[in-house]
Every structure is written in structure tokens, then in C-alpha cells.
LUMZAFI-737814 format. One record per residue: y, z, x of N, C-alpha, C in turn; residue number from 1. Coordinates in steps of 0.05 Angstrom, whole numbers, plus 5000, padded with zeros to 4 digits. Layout:
! residues N
[segu [Y,Z,X],[Y,Z,X],[Y,Z,X],NUM]
...
! end
This chain:
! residues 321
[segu [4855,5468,5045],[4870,5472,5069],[4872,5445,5084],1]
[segu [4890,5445,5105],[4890,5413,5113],[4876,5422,5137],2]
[segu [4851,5395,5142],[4837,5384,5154],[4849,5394,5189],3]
[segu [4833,5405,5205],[4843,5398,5232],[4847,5371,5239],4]
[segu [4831,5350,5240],[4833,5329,5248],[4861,5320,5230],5]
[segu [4870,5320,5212],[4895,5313,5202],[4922,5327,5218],6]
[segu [4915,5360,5221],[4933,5378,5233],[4947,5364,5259],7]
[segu [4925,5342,5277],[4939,5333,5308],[4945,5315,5294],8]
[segu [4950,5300,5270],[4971,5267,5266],[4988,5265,5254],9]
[segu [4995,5292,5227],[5014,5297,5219],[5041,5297,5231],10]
[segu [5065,5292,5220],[5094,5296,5242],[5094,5323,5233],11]
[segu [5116,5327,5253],[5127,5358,5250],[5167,5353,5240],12]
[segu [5168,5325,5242],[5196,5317,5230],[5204,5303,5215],13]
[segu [5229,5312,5199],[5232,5305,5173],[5256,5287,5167],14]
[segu [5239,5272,5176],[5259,5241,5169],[5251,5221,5149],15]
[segu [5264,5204,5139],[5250,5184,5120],[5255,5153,5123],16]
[segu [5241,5138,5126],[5242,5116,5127],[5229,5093,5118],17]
[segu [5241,5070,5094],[5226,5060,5079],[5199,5035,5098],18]
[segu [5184,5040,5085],[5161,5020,5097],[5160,4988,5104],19]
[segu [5191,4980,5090],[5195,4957,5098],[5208,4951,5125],20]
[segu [5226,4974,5128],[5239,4972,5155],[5219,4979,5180],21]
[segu [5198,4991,5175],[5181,4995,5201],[5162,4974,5201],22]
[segu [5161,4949,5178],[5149,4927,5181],[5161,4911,5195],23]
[segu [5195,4903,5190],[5208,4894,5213],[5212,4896,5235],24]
[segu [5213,4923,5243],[5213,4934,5269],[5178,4924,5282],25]
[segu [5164,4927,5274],[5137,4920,5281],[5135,4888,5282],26]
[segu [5136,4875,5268],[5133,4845,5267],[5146,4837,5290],27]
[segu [5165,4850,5297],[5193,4845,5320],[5174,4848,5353],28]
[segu [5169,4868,5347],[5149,4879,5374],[5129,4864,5382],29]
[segu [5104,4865,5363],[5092,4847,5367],[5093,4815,5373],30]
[segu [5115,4804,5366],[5136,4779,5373],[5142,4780,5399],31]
[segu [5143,4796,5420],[5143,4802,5432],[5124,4789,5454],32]
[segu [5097,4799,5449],[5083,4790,5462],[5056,4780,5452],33]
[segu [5069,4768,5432],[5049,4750,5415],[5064,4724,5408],34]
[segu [5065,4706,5423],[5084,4685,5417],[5069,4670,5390],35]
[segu [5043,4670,5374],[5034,4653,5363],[5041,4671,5337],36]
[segu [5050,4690,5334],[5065,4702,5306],[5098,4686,5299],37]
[segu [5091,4677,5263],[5123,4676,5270],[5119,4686,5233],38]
[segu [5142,4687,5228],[5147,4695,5203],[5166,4681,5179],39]
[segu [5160,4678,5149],[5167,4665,5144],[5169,4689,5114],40]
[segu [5205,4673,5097],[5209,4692,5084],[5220,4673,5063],41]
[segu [5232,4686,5035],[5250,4657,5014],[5274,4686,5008],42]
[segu [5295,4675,5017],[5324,4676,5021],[5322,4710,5020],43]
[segu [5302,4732,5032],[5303,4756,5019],[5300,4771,5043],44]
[segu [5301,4757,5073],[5298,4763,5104],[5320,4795,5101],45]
[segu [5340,4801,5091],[5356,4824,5097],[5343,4848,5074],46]
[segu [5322,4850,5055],[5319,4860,5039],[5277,4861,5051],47]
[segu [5271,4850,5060],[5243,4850,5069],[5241,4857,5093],48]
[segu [5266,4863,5115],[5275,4866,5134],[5262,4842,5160],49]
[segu [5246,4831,5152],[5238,4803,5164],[5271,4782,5188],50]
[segu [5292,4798,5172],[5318,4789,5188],[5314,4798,5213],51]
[segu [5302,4823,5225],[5298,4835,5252],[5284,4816,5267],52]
[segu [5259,4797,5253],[5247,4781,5268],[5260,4750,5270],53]
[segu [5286,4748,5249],[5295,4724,5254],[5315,4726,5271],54]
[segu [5322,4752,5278],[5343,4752,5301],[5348,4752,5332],55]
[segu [5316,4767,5329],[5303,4759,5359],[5293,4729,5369],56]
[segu [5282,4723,5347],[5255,4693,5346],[5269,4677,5326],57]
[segu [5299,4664,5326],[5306,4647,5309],[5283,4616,5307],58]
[segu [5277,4611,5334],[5259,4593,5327],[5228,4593,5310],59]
[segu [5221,4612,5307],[5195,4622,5298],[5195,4641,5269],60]
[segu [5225,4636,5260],[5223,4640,5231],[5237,4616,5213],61]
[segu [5224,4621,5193],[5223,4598,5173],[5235,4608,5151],62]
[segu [5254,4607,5135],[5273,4604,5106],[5261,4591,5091],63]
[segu [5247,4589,5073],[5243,4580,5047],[5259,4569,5032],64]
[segu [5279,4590,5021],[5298,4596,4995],[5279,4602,4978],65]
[segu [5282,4594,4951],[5273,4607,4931],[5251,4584,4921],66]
[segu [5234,4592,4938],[5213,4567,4940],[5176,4582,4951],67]
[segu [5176,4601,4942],[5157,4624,4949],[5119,4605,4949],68]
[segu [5125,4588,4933],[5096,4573,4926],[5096,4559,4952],69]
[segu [5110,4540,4960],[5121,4520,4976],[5116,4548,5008],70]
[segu [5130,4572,5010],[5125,4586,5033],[5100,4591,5036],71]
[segu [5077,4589,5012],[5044,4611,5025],[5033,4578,5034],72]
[segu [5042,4550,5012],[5029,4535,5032],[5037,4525,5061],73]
[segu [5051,4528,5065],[5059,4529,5098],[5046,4547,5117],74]
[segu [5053,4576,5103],[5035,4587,5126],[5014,4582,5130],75]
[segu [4989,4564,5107],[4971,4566,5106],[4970,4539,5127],76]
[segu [4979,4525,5128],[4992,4506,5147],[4992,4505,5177],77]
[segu [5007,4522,5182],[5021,4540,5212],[4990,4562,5216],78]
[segu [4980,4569,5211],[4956,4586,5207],[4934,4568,5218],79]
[segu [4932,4542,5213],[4906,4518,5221],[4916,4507,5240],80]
[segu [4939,4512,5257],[4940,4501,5276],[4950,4531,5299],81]
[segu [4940,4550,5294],[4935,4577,5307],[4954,4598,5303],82]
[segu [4972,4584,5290],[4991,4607,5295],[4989,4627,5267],83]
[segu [4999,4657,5278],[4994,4684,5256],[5013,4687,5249],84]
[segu [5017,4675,5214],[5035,4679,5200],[5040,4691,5174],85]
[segu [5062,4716,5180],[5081,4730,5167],[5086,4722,5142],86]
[segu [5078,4727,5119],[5100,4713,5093],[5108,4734,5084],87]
[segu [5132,4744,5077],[5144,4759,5063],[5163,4753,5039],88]
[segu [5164,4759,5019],[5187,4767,4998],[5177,4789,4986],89]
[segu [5189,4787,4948],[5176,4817,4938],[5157,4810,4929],90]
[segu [5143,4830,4923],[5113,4831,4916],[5114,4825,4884],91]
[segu [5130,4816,4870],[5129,4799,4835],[5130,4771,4848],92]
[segu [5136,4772,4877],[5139,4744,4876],[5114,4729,4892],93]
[segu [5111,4747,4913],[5084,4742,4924],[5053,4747,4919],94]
[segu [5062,4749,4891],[5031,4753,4878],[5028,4729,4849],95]
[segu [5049,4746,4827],[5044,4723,4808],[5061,4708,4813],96]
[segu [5073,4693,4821],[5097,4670,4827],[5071,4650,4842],97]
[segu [5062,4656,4857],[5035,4645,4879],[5018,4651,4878],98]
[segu [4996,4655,4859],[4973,4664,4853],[4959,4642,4863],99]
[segu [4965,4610,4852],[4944,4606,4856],[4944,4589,4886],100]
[segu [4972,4586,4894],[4974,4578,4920],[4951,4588,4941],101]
[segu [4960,4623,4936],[4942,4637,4947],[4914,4639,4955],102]
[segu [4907,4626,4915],[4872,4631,4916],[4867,4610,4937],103]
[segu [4879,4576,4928],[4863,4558,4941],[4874,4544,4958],104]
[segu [4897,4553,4978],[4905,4542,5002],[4897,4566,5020],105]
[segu [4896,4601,5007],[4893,4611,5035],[4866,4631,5033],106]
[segu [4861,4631,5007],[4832,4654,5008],[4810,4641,5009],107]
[segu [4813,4612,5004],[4780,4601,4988],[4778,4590,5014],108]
[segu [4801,4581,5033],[4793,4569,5060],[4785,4595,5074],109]
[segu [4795,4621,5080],[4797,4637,5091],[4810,4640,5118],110]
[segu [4839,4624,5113],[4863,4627,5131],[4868,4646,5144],111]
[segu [4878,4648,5157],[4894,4673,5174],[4921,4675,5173],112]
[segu [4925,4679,5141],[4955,4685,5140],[4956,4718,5130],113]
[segu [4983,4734,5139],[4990,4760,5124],[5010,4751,5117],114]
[segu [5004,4760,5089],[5031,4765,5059],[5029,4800,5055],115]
[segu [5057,4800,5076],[5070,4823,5072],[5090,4832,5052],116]
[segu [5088,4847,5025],[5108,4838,5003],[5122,4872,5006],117]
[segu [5152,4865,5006],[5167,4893,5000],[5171,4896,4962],118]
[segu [5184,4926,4957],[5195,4922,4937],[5175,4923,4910],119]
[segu [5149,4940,4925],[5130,4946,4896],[5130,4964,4887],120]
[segu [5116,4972,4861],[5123,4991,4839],[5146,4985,4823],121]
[segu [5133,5011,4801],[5177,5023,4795],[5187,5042,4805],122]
[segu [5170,5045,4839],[5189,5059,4854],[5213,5048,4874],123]
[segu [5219,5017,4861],[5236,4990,4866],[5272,5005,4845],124]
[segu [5258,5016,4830],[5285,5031,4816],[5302,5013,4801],125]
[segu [5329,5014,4804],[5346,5007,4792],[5340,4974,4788],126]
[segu [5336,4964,4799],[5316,4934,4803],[5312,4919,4768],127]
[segu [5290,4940,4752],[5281,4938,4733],[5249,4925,4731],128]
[segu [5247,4915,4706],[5219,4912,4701],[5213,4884,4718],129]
[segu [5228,4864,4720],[5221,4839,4723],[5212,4840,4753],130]
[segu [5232,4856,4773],[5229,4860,4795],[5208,4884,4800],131]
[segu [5194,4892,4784],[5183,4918,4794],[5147,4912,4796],132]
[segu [5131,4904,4817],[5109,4885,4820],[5088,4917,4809],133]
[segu [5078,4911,4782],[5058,4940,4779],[5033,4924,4778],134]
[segu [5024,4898,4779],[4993,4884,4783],[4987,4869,4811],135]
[segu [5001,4882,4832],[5002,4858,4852],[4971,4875,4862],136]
[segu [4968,4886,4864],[4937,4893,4877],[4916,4885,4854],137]
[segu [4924,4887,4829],[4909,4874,4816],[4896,4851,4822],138]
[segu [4921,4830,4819],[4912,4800,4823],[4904,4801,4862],139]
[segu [4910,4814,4870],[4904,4809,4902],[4870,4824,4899],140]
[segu [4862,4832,4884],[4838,4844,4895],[4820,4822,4882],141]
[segu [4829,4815,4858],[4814,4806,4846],[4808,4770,4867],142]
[segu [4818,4766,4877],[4819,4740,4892],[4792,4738,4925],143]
[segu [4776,4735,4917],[4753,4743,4940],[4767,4737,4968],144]
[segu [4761,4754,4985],[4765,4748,5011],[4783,4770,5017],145]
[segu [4812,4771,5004],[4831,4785,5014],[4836,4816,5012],146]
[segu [4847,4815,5050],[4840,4860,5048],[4862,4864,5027],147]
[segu [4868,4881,5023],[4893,4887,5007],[4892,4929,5013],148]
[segu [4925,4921,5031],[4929,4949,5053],[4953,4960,5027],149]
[segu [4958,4991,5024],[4981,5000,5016],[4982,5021,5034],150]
[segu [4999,5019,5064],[5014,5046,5075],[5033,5058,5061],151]
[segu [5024,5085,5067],[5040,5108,5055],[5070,5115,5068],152]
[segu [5075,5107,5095],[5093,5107,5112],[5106,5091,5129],153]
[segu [5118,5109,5154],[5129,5087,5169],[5109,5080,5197],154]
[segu [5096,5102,5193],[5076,5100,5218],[5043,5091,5213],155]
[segu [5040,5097,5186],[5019,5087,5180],[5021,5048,5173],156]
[segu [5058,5049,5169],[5057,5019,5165],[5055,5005,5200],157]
[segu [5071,5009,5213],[5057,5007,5245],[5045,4997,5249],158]
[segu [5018,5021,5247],[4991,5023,5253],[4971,4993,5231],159]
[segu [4983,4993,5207],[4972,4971,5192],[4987,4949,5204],160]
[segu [5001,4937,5206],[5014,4915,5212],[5000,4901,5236],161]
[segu [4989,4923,5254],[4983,4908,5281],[4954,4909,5282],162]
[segu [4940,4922,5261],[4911,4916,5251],[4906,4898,5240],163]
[segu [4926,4878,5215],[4923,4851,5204],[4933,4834,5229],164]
[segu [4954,4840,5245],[4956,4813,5264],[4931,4807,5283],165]
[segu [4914,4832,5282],[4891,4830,5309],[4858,4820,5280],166]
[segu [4875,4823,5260],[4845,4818,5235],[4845,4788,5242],167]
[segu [4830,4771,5238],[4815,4736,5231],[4818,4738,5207],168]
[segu [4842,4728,5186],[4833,4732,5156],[4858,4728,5143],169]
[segu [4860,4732,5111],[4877,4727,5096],[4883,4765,5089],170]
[segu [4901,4776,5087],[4916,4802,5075],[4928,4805,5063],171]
[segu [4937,4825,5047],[4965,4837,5041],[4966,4856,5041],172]
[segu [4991,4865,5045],[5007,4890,5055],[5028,4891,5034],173]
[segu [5023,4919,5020],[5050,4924,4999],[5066,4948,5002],174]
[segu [5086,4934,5009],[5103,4960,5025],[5125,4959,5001],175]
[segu [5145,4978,5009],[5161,4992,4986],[5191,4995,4992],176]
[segu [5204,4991,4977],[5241,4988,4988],[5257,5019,4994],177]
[segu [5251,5035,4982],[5257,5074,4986],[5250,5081,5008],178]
[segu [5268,5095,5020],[5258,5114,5041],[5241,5141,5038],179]
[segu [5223,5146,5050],[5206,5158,5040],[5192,5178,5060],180]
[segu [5188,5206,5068],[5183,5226,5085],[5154,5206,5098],181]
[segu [5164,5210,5132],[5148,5194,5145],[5119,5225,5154],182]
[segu [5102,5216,5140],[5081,5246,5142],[5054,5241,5167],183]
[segu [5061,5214,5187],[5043,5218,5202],[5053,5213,5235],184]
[segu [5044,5228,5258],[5063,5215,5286],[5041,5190,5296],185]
[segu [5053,5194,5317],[5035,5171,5339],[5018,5172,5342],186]
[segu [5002,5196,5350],[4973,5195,5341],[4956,5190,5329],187]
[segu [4966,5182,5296],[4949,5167,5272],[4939,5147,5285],188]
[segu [4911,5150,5269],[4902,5119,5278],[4892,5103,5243],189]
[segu [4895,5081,5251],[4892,5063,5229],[4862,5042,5230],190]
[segu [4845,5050,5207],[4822,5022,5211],[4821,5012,5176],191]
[segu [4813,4987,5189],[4809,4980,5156],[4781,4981,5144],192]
[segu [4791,4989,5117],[4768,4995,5103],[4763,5033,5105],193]
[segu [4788,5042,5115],[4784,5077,5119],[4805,5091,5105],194]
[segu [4795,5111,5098],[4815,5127,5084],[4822,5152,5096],195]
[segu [4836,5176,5106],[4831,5199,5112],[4834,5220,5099],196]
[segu [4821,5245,5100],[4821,5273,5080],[4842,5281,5105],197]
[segu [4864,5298,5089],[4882,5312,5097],[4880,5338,5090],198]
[segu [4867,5336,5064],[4865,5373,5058],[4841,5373,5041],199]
[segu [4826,5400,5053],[4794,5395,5046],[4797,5421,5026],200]
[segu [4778,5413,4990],[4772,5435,4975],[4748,5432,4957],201]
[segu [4748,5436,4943],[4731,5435,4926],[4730,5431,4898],202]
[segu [4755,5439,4882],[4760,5440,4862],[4763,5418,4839],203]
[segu [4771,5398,4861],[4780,5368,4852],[4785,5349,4874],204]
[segu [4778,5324,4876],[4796,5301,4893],[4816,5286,4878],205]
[segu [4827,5287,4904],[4859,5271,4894],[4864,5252,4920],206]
[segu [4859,5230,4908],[4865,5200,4917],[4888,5189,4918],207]
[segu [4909,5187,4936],[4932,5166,4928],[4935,5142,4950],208]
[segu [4945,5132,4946],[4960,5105,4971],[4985,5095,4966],209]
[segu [5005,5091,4980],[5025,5074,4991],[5044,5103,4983],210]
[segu [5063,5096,4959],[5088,5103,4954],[5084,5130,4948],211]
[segu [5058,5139,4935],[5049,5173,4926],[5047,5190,4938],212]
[segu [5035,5179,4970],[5017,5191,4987],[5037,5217,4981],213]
[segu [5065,5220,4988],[5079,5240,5004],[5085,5257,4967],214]
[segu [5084,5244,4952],[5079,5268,4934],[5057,5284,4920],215]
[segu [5039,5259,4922],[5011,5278,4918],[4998,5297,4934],216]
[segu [5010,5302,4962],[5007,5306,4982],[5026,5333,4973],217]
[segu [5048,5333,4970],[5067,5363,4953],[5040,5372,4941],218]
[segu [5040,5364,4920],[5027,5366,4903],[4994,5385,4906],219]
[segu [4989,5369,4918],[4959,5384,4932],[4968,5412,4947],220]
[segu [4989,5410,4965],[4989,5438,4969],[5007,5458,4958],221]
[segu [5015,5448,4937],[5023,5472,4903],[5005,5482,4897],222]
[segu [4985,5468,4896],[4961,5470,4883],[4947,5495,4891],223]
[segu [4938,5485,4915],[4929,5503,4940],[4943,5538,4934],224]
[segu [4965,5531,4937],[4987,5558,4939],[4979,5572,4906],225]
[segu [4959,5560,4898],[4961,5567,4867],[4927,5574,4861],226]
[segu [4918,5574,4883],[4887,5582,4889],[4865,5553,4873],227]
[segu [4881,5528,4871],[4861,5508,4868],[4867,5493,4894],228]
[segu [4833,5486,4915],[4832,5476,4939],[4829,5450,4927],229]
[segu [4853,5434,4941],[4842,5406,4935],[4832,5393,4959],230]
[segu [4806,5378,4957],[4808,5348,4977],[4828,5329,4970],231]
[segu [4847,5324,4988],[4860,5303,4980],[4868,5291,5003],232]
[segu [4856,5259,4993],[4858,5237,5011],[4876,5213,5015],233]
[segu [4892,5207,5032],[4895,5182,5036],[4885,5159,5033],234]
[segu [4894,5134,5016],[4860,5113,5021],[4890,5093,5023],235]
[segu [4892,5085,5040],[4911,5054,5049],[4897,5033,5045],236]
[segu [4875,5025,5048],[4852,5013,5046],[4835,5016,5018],237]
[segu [4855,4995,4998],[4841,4988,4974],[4828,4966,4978],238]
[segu [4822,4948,4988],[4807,4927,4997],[4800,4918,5017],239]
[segu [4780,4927,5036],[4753,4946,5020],[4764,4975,5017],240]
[segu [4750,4986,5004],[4750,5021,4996],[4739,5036,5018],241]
[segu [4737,5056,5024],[4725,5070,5041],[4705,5086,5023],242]
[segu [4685,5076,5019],[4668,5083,4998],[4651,5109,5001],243]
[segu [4639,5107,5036],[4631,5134,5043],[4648,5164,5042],244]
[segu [4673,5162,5042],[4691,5182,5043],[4698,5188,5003],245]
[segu [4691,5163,4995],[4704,5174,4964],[4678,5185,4952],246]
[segu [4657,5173,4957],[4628,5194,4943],[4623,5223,4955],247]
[segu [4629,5221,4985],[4620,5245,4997],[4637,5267,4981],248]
[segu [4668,5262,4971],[4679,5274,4965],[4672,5279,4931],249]
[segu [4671,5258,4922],[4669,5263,4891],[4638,5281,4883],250]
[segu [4616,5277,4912],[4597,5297,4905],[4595,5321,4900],251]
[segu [4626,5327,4924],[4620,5358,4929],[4646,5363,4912],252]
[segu [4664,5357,4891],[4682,5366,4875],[4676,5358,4852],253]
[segu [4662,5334,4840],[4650,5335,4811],[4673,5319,4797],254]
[segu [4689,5316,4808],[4718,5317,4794],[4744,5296,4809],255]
[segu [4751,5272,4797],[4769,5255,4816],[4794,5242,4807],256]
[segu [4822,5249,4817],[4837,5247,4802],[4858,5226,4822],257]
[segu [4863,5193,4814],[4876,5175,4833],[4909,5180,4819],258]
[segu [4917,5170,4838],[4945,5173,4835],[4961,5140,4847],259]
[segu [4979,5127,4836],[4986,5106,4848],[5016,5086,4833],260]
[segu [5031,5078,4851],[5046,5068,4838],[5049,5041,4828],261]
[segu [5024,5035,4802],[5018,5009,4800],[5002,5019,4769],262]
[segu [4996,4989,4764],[4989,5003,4729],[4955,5007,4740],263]
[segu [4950,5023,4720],[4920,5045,4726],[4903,5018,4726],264]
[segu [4911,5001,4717],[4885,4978,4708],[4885,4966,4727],265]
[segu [4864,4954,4751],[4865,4937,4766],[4870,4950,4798],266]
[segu [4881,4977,4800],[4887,4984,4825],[4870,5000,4838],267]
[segu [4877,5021,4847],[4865,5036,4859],[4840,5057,4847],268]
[segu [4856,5062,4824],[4838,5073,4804],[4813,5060,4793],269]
[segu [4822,5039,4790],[4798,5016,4785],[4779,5016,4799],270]
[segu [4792,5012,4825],[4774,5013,4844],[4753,5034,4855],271]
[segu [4774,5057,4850],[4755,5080,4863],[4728,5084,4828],272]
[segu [4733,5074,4813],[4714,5079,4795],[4690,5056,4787],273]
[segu [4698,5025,4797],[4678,5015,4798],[4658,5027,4826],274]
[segu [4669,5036,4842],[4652,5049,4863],[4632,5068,4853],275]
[segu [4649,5090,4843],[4632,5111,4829],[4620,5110,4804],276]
[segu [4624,5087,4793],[4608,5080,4760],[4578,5071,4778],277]
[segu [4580,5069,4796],[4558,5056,4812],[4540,5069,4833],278]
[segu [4552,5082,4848],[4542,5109,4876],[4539,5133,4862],279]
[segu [4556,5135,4842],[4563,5169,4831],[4578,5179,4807],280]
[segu [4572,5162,4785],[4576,5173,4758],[4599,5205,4759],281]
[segu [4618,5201,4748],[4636,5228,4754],[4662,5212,4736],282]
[segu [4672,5244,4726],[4703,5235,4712],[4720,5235,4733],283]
[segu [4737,5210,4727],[4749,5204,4737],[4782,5192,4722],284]
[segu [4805,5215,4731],[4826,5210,4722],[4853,5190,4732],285]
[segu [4858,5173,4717],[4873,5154,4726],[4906,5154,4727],286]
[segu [4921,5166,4745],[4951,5170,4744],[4961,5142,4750],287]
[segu [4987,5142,4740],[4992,5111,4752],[5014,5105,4722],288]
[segu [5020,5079,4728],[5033,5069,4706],[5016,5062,4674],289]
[segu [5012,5074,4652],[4998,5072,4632],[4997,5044,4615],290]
[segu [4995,5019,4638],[4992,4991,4619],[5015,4987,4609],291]
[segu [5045,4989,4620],[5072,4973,4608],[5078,4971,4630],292]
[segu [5091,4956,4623],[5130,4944,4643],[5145,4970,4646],293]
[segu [5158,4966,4678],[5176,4983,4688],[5198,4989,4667],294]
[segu [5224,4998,4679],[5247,5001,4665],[5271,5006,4689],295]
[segu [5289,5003,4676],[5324,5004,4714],[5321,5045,4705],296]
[segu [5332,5039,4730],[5319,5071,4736],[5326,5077,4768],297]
[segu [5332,5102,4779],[5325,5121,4789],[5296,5125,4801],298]
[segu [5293,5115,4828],[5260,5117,4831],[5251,5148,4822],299]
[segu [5262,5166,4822],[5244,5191,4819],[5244,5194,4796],300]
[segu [5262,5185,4775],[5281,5199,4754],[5241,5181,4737],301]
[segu [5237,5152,4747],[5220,5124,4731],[5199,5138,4739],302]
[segu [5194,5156,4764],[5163,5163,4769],[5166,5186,4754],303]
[segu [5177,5204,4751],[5175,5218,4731],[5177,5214,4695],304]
[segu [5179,5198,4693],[5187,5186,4663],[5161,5172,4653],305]
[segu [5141,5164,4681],[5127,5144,4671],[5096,5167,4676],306]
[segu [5102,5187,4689],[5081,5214,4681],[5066,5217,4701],307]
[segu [5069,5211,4726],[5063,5214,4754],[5078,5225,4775],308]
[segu [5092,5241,4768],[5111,5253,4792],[5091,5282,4795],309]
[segu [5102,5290,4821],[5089,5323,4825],[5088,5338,4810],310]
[segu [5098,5341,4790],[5098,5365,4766],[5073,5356,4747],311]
[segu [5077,5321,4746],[5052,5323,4719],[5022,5314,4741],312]
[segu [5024,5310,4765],[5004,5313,4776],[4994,5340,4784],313]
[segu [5005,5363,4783],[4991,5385,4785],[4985,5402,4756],314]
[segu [5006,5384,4729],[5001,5399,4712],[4968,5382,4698],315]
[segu [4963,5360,4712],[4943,5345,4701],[4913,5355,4722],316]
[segu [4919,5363,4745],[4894,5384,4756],[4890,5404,4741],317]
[segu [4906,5420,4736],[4908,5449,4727],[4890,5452,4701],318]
[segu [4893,5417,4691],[4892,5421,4655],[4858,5421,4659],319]
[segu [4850,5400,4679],[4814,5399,4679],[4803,5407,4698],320]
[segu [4813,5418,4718],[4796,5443,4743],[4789,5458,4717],321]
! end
């Protein structure tokens, strides 16, 4: 059943809006009255929506072009002399394109830059493989220092955005180009390093973040309607994990099933199982992309093709409850 404490932050309206546009809208705000934010993007400002903040703050955004290595060392740049800076493009580009920019201009110093990347998964669609980022949490986790956030929404992206501008540190934020049912109001609150249970059971946990949330979230309450109670949690916060919330849960269901739109190796799943290979020994099932390259596609048509849409997530509870 869902959680009271979830019941007051849930919306009650059904609108959808992709996570990149409430990054823009937010960067914009906070610009506002944060004059030491500025943002910086390579030629992709109308597609990362980062254009909202170059239209208000022409002086305080920076163009690249297609020069993405050249943008993280700048910020890292603009960052040592105080100012909190924005990098955006897509996330194939702000991960492996700049890996190592990353490691040793902004993690090994421990900068205060956020690399906000739109346009991850192959829920990027018609795009294809080249454009479709399925290791960017990989290589971002694996790089010491950096949080690495995936909001599920438009309000949970908000709520994250103005938690990395108030963090001391290096981040990323992988937000997503689809519009997507916004499932939390104003009331959510956002911390890092937390995850929240939305619906409390017993049967099994079910873990997702960023692009899933709103179907594993179907999903769990099919389930429900089908007499299997799931816990199933939000975790936006893959780096760090919310570690007390994923044992408490995996003690009392025995049973843990992640969900995510990124390949199973290196993400979330990874994560939630080096935790538990360690606190709490338990099977643990990994949904996600099965170790290949995307394909041009239909976001629902590629999440279903690739064996993670709501149907094979409840037919893959069903199979081991």
C-alpha cells in the first residue's frame, strides 16, 4: 500500500513534463538570486533547455560549440574563482567524451562544478545507440568524489537542482529528454544520499530511479491489485545510496528487484548489490539494459524491446515472489 508519508507529496495531477525542462526553469530561478551561478553548454542550450538561462543571464552563459572537454575545464576554472557552475550537454557526451577532464580537473581537486547531462538512456528514442548514454553512472560513480543524482521528475528535478547548487562539491545530474508523469507536488522534499518508500509490502523490493520511477511505480501497484505487496522505492541518490533504507527493506522482503534505464552493469543495480553483498547477502534481480547498445526507436516501443517496461517488470516479480 502507499506509505502515508508518500500519500502528502504525491500530485493529484496529470501532467507530464520532461526533466530537462524543469532543469531550465530551475537554473533560471536560482539565477535569480544567486548571481555566482552561471551556466555553460556546447551548441545543445535549446535541447538541454539551458537556453532559458541564456536568455535571462546572456552574460553568465558560456557556448562552447562542440568542444565538451574544453567546457568541464572551464568550469573547473570559473568554479576556483567562486563561481557555481552549470555544465550541460548530453550525457554520451558528458561522461565518455570527458572522462578524464572530469577525473583530473574537477573530482581529484574536488571543484564545485555541476554536470547536468540531458538525453540519457534509450529512453532518448529515436536518437539511437550513439546518442543513447547507458554507462554514464557507471563511469560517474566509478570516479571518487562525485554524487551522482537521477530524478524521476519534474519536481523531484527542482528539488535536486537546488540541493547541488547549495552542495560544496563536484555532481551529476542525469536527466532525460521525454516527458514523463510528474508523480510528486511541492511538498517533496529532496536530501542527498536518500531514497523514499512509496509503497510498503513484503513480498519483494523494487528499486528504480530517474526515467522508471513512474513505471515501476504502475507496476508495483498491478502488483498490489494482484495480492503481491510491494515495497517500492524511489532511490535518486545513486551516489551515495541510501543504504539504511535498502537493507531495512531487503531484510524484511528477502527479495530485491532494481529497475533502471542504464545497462545493469555499473548502475544502480550494481550498486544496490555491492551494498547488500556486504550488510545483507540476498537475491538480487537486475532490470535494466542487458550489456548492449541502444537501437532508433520509440521510447516505449526500446523500453519494452529491451525487457523492462511494466509488463516484464511485473511478469519478472510474479515469476520469483
Amino acid at each position: 500500500m502507499i506509505t502515508d508519508a508518500a500519500k502528502k507529496v504525491l500530485s493529484q495531477e496529470s501532467k507530464k513534463i520532461a526533466t530537462r525542462t524543469a532543469y531550465g526553469e530551475t537554473i533560471t530561478a536560482l539565477g535569480e538570486v544567486n548571481e555566482n551561478i552561471v551556466a555553460l553548454d556546447c551548441d545543445l542550450s535549446k535541447s538541454t533547455m539551458t537556453a532559458l538561462f541564456a536568455k535571462k543571464f546572456p552574460e553568465r552563459f558560456f557556448n562552447f560549440g562542440i568542444a565538451e572537454a574544453n567546457m568541464m575545464s572551464a568550469a573547473a576554472g570559473l568554479a576556483t574563482i567562486g563561481k557555481i557552475p552549470f555544465a550541460s550537454t548530453f550525457a554520451v557526451f558528458a561522461t565518455k567524451r570527458v572522462a578524464d577532464q572530469i577525473s583530473s580537473s574537477i573530482a581529484y581537486p574536488h571543484i564545485n562544478v555541476k554536470i547536468c547531462a540531458t538525453h540519457s538512456g534509450i529512453s532518448v528514442g529515436e536518437d539511437g545507440a550513439t546518442h543513447q548514454a547507458i554507462e554514464d553512472v557507471a563511469i560517474m560513480r566509478a570516479i571518487p568524489g562525485i554524487i551522482v543524482l537521477s530524478p524521476c521528475d519534474a519536481k523531484e528535478t527542482e528539488k535536486v537542482i537546488k540541493a547541488v547548487a547549495d552542495y560544496n562539491g563536484p555532481c551529476y545530474v542525469r536527466l532525460t529528454r521525454s516527458n514523463i508523469p510528474v508523480i510528486f507536488n511541492d511538498d517533496y522534499k529532496f536530501e542527498i544520499g536518500k531514497g523514499n518508500r512509496i509503497m510498503e509490502g513484503t513480498k519483494a523490493t523494487l528499486i528504480s530511479t530517474g526515467f522508471m520511477t513512474h513505471i515501476a511505480f504502475e507496476a508495483a501497484k498491478k502488483l498490489e491489485g494482484q495480492g503481491i505487496e510491494i515495497d517500492f522505492i524511489n532511490m535518486p541518490s545513486i551516489k551515495p545510496l541510501d543504504e539504511e533504507l535498502v537493507v531495512e527493506s531487503a531484510k524484511k522482503t528477502k527479495l530485491v528487484v532494481t529497475v533502471e534505464d542504464h545497462n545493469i552493469i555499473g548502475g544502480l543495480g550494481s550498486a544496490v548489490c555491492e551494498l547488500l553483498s556486504d550488510k545483507f547477502p540476498v537475491r538480487v534481480i537486475r532490470m535494466g539494459v542487458q550489456d548492449k547498445f541502444g537501437a532508433s526507436g520509440e521510447t516505449y516501443e526500446l523500453i519494452k524491446a529491451y525487457g523492462f517496461d511494466e509488463e516484464s517488470i511485473i511478469k519478472t516479480v510474479k515469476s520469483v515472489v
